[in-house]
N, C-alpha and C positions, 0 to 999 in steps of 0.2 A: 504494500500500500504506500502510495506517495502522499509525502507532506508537507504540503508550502506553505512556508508561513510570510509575513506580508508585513514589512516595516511603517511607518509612522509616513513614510514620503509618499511609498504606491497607495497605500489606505486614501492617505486624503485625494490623490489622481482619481480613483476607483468612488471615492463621493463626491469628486465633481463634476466627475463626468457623468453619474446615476443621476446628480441633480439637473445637469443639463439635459439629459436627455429626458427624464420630468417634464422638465418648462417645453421641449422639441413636441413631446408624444401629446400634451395635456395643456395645451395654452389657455392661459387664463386661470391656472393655478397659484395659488396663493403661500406664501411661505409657512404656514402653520398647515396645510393641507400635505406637504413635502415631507414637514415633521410627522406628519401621524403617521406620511405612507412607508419613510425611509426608517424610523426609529433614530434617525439621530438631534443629537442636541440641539433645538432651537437656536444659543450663538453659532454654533457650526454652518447650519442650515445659511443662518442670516451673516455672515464673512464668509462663505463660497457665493452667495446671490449676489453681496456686490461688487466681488470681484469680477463674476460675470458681465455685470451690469460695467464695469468700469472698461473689462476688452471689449466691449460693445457686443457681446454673445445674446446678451436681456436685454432687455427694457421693460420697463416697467410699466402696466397698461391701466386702466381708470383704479379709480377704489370704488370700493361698494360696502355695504354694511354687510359686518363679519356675525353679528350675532349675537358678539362678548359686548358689554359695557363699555363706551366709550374707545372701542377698538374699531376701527375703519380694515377693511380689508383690501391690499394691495393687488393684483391682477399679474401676475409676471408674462413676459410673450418673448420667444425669439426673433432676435433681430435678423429679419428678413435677408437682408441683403450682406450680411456679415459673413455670408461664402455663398460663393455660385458656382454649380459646376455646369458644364456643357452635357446634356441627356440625348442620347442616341437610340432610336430602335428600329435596328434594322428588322426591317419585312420582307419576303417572298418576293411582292407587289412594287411596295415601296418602303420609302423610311421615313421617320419624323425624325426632325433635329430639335434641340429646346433647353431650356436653362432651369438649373432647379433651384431653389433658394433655402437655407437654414432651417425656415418656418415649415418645413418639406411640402410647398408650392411649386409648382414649374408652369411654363409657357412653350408654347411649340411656336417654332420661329419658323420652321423650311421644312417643306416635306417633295422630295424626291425621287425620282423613279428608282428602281433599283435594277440595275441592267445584271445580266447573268453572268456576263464574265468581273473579276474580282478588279483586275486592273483598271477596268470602263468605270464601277463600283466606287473605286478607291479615287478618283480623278475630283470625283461630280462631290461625295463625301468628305474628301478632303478641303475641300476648296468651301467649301461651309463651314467645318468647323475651327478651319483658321480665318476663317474672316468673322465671326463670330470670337475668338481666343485675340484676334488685335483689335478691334473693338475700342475706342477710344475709354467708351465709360465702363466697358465691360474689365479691363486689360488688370488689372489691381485685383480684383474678387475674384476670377475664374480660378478657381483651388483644383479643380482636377475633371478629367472627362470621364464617362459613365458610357456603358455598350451595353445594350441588351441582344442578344443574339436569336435567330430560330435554330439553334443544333446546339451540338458539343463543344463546350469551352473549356479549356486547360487556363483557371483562372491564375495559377502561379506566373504561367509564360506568356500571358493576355494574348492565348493562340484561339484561334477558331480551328478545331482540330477538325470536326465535319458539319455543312451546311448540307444536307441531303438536296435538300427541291435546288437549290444554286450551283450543286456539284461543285462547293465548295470546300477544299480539306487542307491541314497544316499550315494556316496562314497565321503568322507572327503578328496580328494588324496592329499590336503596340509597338512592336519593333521599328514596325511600315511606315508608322506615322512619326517618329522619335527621326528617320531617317528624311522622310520627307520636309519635316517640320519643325528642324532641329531646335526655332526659340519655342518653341512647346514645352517649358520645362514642366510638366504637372504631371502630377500619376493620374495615370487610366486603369481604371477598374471595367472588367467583363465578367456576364454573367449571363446564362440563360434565360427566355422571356418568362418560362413558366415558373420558374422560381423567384426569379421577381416580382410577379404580378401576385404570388402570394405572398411573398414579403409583404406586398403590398394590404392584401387583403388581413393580414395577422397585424398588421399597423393602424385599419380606419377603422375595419369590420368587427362590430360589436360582438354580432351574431355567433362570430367563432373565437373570441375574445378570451374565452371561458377554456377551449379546447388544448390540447397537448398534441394529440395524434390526427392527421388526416393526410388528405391526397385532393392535391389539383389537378385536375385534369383540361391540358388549354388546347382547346378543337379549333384551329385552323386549314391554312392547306394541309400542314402534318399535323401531327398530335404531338406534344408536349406533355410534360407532367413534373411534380415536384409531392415531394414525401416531408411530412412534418412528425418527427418523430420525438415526442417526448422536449417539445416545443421548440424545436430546432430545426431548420429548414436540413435533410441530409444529403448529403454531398455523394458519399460513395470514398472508394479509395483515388478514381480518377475523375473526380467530379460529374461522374454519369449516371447516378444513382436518380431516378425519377421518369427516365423514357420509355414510359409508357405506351408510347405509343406505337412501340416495337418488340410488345409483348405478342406473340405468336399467337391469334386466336384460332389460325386452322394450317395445318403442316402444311399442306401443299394449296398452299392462297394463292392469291396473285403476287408476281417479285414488286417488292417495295422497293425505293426509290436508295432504303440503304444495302442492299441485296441479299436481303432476306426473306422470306414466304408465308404470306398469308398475317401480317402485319397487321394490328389493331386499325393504324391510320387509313390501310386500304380500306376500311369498309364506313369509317366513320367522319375522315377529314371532306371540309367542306368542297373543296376541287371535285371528290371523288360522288358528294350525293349533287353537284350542279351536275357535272356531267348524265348522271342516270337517268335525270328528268331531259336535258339537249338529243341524250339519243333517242328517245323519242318521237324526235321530231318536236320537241317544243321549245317557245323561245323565253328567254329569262333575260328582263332589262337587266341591264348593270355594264359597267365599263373593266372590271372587275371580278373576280371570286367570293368576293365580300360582299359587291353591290348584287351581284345576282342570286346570292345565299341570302341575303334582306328578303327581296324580291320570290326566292322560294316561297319562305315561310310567311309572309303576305297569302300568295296563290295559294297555299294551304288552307287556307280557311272556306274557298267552293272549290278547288279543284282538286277533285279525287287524285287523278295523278299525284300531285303534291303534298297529296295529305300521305298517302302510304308510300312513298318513298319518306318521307318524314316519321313514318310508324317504323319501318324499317330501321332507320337510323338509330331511334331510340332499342329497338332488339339488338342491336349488333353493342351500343353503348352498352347496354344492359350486361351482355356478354362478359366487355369488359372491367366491369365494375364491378361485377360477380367473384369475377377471378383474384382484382385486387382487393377486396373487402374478405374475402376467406384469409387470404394471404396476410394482410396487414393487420384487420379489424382494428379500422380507422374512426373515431368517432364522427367524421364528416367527408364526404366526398363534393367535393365542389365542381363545377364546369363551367370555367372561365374561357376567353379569346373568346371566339364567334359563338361560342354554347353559350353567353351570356344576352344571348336573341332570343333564344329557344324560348317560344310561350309555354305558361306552365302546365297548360291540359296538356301536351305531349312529355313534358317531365314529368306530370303524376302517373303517365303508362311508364315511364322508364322506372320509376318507384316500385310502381306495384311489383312488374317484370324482376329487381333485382331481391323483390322481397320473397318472390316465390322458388327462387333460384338460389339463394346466398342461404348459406348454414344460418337456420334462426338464430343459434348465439350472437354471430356475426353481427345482426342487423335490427337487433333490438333497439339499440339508443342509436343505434345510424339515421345518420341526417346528410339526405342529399340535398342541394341547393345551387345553383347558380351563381355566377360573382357578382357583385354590388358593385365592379367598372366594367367600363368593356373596356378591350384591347390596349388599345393607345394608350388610355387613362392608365391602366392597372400596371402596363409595362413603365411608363415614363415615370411613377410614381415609384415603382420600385429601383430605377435609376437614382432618381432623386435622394431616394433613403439610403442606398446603397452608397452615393458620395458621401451624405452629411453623416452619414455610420463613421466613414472614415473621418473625415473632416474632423471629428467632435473628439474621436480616439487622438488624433494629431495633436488639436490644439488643446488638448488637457496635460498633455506627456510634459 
């Protein structure tokens, strides 16, 4: 058994940074609210708040009445704009580029096509997020740039090890950009979208607020996933722990785009149910895989075709939810990216389906649900968190 023990210097790092991140998670928190949550001393509490308040980390927000006698209650908020990082999420389609700020806000500034070869990619990408990093009013605050990915990231070597739908693999794009862009002095952090956008969701979402254990599951062109285990987003040994959506639901399926058979994603990612309804001979507005997955699930509502390709979808989900609810017994399984469209009379067929099918133990206090962002929102938020994580570890050390 190991034992670490924890001097007088790390102690105080380690409560100011648990208070910063306090005022970060809970704004509009009050310094005796801190004390009840944190158990520490009231002076302690109040000489780490103003030192914050003095790097300009806080500010201080209205007073309002506390309750006690003659005591006004102070409001603590992070200061906004006391680190900006650059937010990136790369898509299939396209990408959003965008800034995230300390109060973990962000804004999307450029959204771009995203061309299939890496070089075409990296040109168009580039050239935004250094004219956004010299930025006259930007240039002082940008503390570090954020990636969200659709594949496998080797977050040590900030490598894109595989982009399946881009036939993208072993791209260094920290290396890439440190070379193209050499006054870029800031760290880049990369990360998965489906782990991120749960970040995301365990950071606003009340609903699972309470939870330890679950699984996201993010239904795009491919399928994504991320594992919450024991309240920790897990990684894996080579950060590949959560793909989900290359769990084998039939040996000999159709070859997936990573070259393996019969692949969750072939039966459930949105490419895959527009396509079923086009061969048809039907037509689906959208300019896009997303615009015309919208536009599915609209037509779903008089059009038989649309409706049971849409029942379909939910049995094939079914399937695999079945499989990771036996396997994990998750207290919540979520379906975020484009599953956060899904109306809920076809999510309550995919309920009932996983309830008849999953070992009753399994699925007693299971709670499926839908994410509370879509796509964009849930990835670029999880960017966002993912800098001011770092950020906040930095500037306490």
């Amino acid at each position: 058994m190991e034992i670490k023990t924890m001097n007088s210097e790390s102690m105080g790092r380690s409560n100011r940074l648990t208070i910063l991140n306090l005022i970060r998670k809970y704004p509009g928190i009050s310094r005796r609210e801190i004390v009840e949550m944190t158990g520490l001393n009231p002076s302690t509490v109040t000489n780490i708040v103003f030192d914050l308040i003095e790097k300009k980390f806080v500010q201080e927000g209205e007073k309002g009445f506390s309750g006690k006698p003659g005591k006004r209650r102070v409001s603590l908020l992070p200061s906004k704009e006391a680190a900006t990082a650059i937010i990136v999420k790369i898509g299939i389609e396209n990408t959003q580029i965008g800034l995230g700020y300390l109060d973990n806000s962000f804004e999307r500034v450029y959204e771009i096509n995203t061309p299939p070869l890496f070089d075409d990619f990296f040109d168009a990408f580039g050239e935004k997020i250094h004219t956004l990093y010299k930025k006259e009013s930007l240039r002082s605050k940008i503390m570090s740039l954020a990636i969200s990915v659709p594949g496998i990231v080797n977050k040590d070597t900030i490598s894109m090890e595989i982009v399946p739908h881009l036939e993208w693999s072993k791209v260094e794009i920290g290396k890439r950009i440190k070379e193209r862009f050499g006054d870029m002095n800031i760290p880049i952090y990369l990360d998965n979208e489906a782990k991120l956008s749960l970040m995301a969701e365990m950071y606003f979402n009340e609903e699972i607020d309470k939870f330890k254990d679950g699984v996201y599951v993010y239904v795009s062109q491919g399928v994504g996933g991320a594992l919450l285990v024991n309240g920790h987003i897990f990684l894996g040994t080579s950060f590949t722990a959560g793909e989900v959506g290359h769990m084998s639901i039939y040996a000999d399926g159709p070859v997936c785009h990573c070259g393996n058979k019969g692949c969750w994603e072939e039966y459930i990612s949105i490419d895959t149910i527009v396509r079923k309804y086009e061969v048809k001979g039907r037509a689906l507005e959208g300019k896009n895989f997303k615009e015309k997955f919208e536009n599915l699930i609209l037509k779903g509502e008089k059009d038989k075709v649309a409706k049971d390709i849409l029942i379909e979808m939910m049995h094939y989900l079914a399937v695999g939810i079945t499989n990771l609810t036996n396997i994990i017994n998750p207290q919540f399984v979520m379906i975020g990216g484009m599953g956060e469209k899904i109306p809920n009379t076809y999510i309550q067929t995919l309920k009932n389906e996983v309830k008849e099918r999953a070992l009753e133990s399994a699925t007693k206090d299971l709670l499926i649900m839908t994410s509370s962002m879509d796509m964009i929102q849930s990835t670029l938020e999880g960017c966002t968190l993912m800098a001011m994580d770092e950020f906040s570890k930095e500037a306490i050390s």
